[in-house]
C-alpha distance (Angstrom), angle and dihedral (degrees) to the residues before:
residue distance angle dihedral
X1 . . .
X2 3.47 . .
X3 4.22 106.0 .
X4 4.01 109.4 -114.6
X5 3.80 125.8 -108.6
X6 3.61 121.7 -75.5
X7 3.91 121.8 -98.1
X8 3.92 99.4 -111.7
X9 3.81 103.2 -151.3
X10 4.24 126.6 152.9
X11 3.48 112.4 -98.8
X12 3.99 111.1 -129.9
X13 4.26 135.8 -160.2
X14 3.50 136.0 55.9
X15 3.74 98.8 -45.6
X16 4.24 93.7 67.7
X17 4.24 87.7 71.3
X18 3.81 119.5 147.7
X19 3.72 112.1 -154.6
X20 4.08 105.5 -123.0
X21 4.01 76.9 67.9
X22 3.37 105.8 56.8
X23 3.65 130.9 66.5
X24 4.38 131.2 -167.3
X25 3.87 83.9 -87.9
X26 3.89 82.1 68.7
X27 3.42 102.7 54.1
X28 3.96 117.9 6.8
X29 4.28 120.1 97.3
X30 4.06 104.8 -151.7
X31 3.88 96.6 -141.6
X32 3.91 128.9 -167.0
X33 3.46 128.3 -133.8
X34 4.17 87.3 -122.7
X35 4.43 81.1 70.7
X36 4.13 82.2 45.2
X37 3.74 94.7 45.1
X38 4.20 88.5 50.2
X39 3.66 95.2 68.8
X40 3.48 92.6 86.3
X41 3.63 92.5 53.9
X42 3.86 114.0 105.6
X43 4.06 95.6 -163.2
X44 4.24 118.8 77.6
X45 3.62 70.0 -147.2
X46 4.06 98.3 65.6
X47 3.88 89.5 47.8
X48 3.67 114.2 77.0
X49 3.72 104.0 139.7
X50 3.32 95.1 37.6
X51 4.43 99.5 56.4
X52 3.90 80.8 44.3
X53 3.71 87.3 54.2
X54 4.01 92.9 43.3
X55 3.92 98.2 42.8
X56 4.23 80.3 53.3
X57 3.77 84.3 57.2
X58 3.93 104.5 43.2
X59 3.97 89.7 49.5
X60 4.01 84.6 53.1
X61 3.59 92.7 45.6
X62 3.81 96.4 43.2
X63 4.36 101.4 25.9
X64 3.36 105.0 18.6
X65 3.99 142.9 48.0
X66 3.91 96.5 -35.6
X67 3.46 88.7 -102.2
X68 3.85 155.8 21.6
X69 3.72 146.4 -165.0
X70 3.54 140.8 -116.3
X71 3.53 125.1 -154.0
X72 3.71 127.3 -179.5
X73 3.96 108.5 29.1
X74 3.81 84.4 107.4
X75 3.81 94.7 -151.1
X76 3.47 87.0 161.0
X77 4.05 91.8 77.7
X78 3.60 99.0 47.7
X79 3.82 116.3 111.9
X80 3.97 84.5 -118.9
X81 3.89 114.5 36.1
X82 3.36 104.1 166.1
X83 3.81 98.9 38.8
X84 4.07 77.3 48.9
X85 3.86 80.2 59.1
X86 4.01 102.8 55.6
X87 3.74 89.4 38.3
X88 3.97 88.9 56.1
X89 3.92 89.2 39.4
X90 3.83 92.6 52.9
X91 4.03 90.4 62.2
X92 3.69 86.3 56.7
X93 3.88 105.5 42.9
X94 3.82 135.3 -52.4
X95 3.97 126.9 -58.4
X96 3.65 122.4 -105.0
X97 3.97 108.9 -136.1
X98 4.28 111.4 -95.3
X99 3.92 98.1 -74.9
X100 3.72 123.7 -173.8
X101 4.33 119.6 -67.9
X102 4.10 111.5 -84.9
X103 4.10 106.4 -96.8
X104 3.81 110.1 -90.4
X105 3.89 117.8 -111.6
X106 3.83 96.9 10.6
X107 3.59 132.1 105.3
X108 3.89 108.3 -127.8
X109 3.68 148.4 161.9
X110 4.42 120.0 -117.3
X111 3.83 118.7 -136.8
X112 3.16 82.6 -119.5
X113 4.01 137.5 98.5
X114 3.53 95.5 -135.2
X115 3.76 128.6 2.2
X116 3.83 122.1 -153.6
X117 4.02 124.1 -148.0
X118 3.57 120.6 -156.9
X119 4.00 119.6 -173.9
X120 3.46 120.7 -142.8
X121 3.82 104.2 -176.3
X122 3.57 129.1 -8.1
X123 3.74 133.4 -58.1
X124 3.70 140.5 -162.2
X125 3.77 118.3 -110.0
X126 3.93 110.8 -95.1
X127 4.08 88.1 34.7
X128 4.06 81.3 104.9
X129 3.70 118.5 25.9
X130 4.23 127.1 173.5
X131 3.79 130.9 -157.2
X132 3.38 124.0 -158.4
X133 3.75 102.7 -131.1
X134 4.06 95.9 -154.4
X135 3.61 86.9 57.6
X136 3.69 87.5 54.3
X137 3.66 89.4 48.5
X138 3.91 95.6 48.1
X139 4.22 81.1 47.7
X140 3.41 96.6 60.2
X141 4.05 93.9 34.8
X142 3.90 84.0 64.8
X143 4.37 95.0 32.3
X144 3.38 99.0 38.6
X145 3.98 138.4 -11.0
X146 3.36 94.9 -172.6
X147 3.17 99.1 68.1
X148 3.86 93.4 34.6
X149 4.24 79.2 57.9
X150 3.80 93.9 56.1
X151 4.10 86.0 43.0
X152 3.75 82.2 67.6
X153 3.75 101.6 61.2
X154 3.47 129.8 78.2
X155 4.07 121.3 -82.1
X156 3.57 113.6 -154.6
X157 3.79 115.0 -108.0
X158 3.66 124.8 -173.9
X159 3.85 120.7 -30.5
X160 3.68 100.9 -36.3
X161 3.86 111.7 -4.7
X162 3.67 126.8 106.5
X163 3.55 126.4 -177.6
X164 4.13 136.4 166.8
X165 3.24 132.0 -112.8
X166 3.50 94.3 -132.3
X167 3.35 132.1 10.7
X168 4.18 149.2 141.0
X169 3.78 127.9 -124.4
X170 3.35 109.7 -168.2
X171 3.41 105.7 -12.3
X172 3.79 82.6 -47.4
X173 3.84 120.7 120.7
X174 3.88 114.1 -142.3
X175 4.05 128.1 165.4
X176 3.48 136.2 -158.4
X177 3.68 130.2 -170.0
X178 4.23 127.3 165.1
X179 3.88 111.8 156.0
X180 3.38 89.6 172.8
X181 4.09 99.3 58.7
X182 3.79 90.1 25.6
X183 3.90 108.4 108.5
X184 3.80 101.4 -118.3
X185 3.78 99.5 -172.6
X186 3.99 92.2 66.2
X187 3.62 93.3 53.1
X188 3.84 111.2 109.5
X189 3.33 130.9 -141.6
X190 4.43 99.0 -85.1
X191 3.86 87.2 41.6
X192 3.76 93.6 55.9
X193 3.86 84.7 49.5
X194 3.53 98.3 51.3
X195 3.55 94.9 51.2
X196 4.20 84.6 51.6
X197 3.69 83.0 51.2
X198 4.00 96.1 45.8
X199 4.40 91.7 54.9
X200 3.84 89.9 49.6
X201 3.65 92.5 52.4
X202 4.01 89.0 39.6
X203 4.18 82.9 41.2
X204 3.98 90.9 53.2
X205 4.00 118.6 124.9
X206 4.17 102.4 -97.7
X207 3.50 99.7 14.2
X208 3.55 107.4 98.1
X209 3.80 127.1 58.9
X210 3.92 119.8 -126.8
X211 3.55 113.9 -151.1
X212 3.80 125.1 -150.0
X213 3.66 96.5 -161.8
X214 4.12 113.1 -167.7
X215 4.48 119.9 -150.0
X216 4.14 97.4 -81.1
X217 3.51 99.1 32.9
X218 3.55 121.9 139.1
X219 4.12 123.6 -154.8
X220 4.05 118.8 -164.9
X221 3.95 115.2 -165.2
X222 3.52 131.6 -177.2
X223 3.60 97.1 -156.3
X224 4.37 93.6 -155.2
X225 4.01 88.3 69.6
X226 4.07 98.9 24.4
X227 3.60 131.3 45.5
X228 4.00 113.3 -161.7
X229 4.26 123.5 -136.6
X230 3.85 105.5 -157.8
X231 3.93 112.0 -173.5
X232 3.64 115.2 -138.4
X233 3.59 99.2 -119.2
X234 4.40 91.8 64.8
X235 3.62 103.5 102.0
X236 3.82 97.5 148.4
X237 3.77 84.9 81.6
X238 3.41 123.6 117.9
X239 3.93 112.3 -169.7
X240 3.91 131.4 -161.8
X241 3.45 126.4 169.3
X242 4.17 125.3 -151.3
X243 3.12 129.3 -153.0
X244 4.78 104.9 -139.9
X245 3.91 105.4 172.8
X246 3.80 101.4 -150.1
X247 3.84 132.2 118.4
X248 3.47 102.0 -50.9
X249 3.59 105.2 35.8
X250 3.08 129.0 143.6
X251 4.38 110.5 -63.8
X252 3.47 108.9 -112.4
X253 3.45 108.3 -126.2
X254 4.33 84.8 76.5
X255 4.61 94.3 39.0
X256 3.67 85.2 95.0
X257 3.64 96.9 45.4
X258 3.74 83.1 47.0
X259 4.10 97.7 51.0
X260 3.97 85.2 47.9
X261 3.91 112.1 36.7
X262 3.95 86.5 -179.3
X263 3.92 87.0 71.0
X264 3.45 97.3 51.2
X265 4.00 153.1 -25.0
């Protein structure tokens, strides 16, 4: 039996942001370099500022926007920035093996359940842009529910996995979107226009978020409410992925895929 339509309704709270309305107030975590200096300490105990400074970042990741930014750790001078990187990443889940660079100049989803950004020099606003993707749902909701419809069945990924675009798992909403590891020669004809449909909407003046990220600057995304847009000319990123089992991790059908980026994505 063929499983009945989705229930098309706007998705509300903090997570369904456009850009042109938010401003660094929104979304940027001042950090000291005490919560920089407690990495090194092997006792919860011996961190203070620095679980204050995490719990901040887990409610943003999980409650909030879909992501936040922290400015002023200064990773980037530390002898060891990237090992400075897992050690920070292990306090808020558990590191994804090295998987292949996000596709330049597309907005996409990590197989991931929370990606962290750190900036190693510098970059021009619009290198890194976000989208909130339950703005882009509520955009399409009012532009066109077809589409939005067709958004809500799986894509084929891969071999055998299939996935939405949107969808909600117990009353949670969660998104996925990987044109570069989706299989584009299965996609029918209403597919391949929703996914036209989807880039306008991300496209749209004031929807997207341009980033001016500064050298020691650290981005957190929850890739089920956020979708990332790295330009191809941003290699002072450093990338890890984390794996946070919560309510919208990621679905299981794509964890493996996930723990072994040679299988898939």
């Amino acid at each position: 039996m063929q499983a009945p339509p989705p229930r098309l309704i706007p998705q509300a709270g903090p997570a369904a942001w456009a850009g042109s309305a938010l401003n660094p107030a929104d979304w940027m975590i001042p950090a000291g370099a005490e919560a920089a200096a407690e990495l090194a300490e092997p006792d919860a105990a011996q961190r203070p500022q620095l679980t204050a400074l995490l719990r901040q970042v887990a409610e943003r990741l999980e409650e909030g926007r879909g992501f936040c930014l922290l400015r002023g750790l200064k990773l980037d001078l530390l002898a060891e920035p990237e090992a400075a990187l897992i050690a920070l990443g292990r306090l808020l889940g558990q590191p994804l093996p090295e998987a292949q660079s996000p596709p330049p100049d597309a907005f996409h989803a990590d197989l991931a359940d929370a990606v962290a950004l750190l900036c190693l020099g510098g970059l021009a606003e619009g290198a890194v842009r976000l989208v909130a993707t339950a703005a882009l749902h509520n955009s399409l909701l009012k532009e066109d529910r077809a589409a939005l419809a067709v958004l809500h069945r799986n894509f084929p990924y891969g071999e055998a996995a299939a996935l939405p675009v949107f969808s909600t798992a117990e009353g949670v909403f969660l998104s996925h979107l990987d044109r570069a590891a989706m299989n584009e020669t299965r996609l029918d004809p209403a597919q391949q226009a929703a996914l036209a449909a989807l880039e306008a909407a991300a496209e749209a003046p004031g929807q997207a978020l341009a980033l001016p990220l500064h050298a020691g600057d650290l981005l957190l995304v929850n890739p089920r409410l956020a979708w990332l847009r790295i330009a191809a000319e941003a290699p002072a990123l450093r990338w890890l992925r984390l794996d946070r089992p919560g309510p919208r991790s990621l679905p299981a059908a794509f964890r493996k895929a996930a723990s072994n980026p040679a299988a898939g994505g």
